[in-house]
C-alpha positions in Angstrom: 2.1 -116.9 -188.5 -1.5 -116.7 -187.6 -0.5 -115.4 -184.1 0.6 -112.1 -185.7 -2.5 -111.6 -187.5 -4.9 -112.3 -184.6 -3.1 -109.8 -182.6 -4.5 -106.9 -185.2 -7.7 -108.6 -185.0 -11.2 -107.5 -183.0 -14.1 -109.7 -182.5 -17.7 -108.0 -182.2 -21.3 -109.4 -181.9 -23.8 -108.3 -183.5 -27.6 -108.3 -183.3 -30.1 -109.4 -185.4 -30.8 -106.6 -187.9 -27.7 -104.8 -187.5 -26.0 -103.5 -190.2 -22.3 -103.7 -190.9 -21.8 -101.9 -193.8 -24.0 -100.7 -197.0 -24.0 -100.3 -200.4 -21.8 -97.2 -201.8 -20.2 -97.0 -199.2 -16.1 -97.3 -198.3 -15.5 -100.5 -196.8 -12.9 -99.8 -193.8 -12.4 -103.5 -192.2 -12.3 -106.8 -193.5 -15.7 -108.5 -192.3 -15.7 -112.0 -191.4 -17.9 -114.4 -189.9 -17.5 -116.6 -187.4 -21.0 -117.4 -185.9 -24.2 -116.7 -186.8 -25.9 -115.4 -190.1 -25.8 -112.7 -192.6 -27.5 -111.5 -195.7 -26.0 -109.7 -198.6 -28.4 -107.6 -200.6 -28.2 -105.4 -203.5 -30.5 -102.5 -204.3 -32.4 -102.7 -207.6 -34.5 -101.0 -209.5 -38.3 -101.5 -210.4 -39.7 -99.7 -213.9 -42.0 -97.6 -211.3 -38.9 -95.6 -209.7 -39.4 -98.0 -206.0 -36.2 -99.3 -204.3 -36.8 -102.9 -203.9 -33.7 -104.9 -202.0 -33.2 -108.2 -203.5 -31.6 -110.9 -201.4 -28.4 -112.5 -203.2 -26.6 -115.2 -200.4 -26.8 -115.8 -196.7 -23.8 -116.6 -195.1 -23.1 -118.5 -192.3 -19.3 -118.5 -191.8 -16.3 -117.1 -193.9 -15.6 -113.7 -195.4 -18.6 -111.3 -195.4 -17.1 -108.4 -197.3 -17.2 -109.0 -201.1 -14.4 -105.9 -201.1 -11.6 -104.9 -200.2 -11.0 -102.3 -197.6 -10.9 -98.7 -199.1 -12.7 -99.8 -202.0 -16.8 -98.9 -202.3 -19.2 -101.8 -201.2 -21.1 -103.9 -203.6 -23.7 -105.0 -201.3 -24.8 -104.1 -198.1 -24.1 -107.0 -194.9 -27.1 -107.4 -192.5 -27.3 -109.6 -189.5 -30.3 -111.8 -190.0 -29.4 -113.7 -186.3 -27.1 -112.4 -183.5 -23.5 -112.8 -184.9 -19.8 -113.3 -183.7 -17.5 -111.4 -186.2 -14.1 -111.4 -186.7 -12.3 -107.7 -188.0 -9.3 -106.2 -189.5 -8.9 -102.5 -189.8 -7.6 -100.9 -193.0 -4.9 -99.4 -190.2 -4.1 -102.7 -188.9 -4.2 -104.5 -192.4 -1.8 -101.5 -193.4 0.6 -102.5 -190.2 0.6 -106.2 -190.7 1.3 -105.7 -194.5 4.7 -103.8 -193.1 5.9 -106.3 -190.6 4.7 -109.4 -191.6 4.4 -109.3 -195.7 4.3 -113.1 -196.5 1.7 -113.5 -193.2 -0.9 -110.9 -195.1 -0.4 -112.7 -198.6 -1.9 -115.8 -197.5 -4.3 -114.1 -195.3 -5.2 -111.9 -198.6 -5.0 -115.2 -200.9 -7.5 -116.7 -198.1 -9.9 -113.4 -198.3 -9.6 -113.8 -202.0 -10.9 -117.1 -202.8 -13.6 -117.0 -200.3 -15.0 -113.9 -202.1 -14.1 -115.4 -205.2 -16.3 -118.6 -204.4 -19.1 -116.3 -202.6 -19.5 -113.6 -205.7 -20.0 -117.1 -207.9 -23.0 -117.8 -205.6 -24.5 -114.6 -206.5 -26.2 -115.8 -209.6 -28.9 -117.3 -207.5 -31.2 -114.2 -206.5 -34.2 -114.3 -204.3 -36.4 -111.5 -205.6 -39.1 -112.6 -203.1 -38.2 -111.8 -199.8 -41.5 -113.2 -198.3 -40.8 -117.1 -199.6 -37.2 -117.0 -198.3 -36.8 -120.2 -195.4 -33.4 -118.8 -194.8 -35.0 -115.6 -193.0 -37.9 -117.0 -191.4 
């Protein structure tokens, strides 16, 4: 049940402009958010050779990773407001898989879909930081 999973579970807080993970990188916990907000971004590309980061969703609750642990990140998470997380390991999420299989296939069915329905939000791209009410 849900009592087994919480058991493996941390909850952190995190500042506004903190970063929980970045692009490229190995994601090693399941993000997910519980209070506050977050921005996704991507890194692009202009003609000129600059970096520009482009802002693709701001979320205010559900699952913040758009991977799975141990797989590379295809965004990088920044608070944009002081946030309550919720985390599981890639140790834990190992463990629970062990002792309670059916318990992490709902959990992973869960984490599925809500990256599912957040990657499908991803069409709508801010490329103007500046104009964005979400981070004012």
């Amino acid at each position: 049940s849900e009592t087994h999973i919480a058991k493996y579970c941390t909850s952190l807080t995190k500042k506004e402009g903190d970063v929980l993970y970045r692009m490229g990188e190995e994601l090693n916990q399941i993000w997910m958010l519980h209070r506050g907000k977050v921005a996704l971004t991507v890194r692009k590309y202009t003609e000129n050779g600059r970096t520009v980061d482009e802002r693709v969703s701001v979320l205010k609750t559900g699952v913040v990773s758009q991977t799975l642990p141990g797989m590379l990140c295809s965004e990088t998470a920044t608070c944009l407001s002081t946030s309550t997380l919720i985390t599981i390991d890639k140790k834990h999420l190992h463990e629970l898989t062990e002792k309670y299989p059916f318990d992490v296939l709902k959990l992973q069915r869960l984490v599925i879909q809500d990256i599912a329905e957040t990657k499908s939000q991803l069409e709508h791209k801010t490329e103007d930081l500046q104009d964005d009410a979400f981070l004012k």
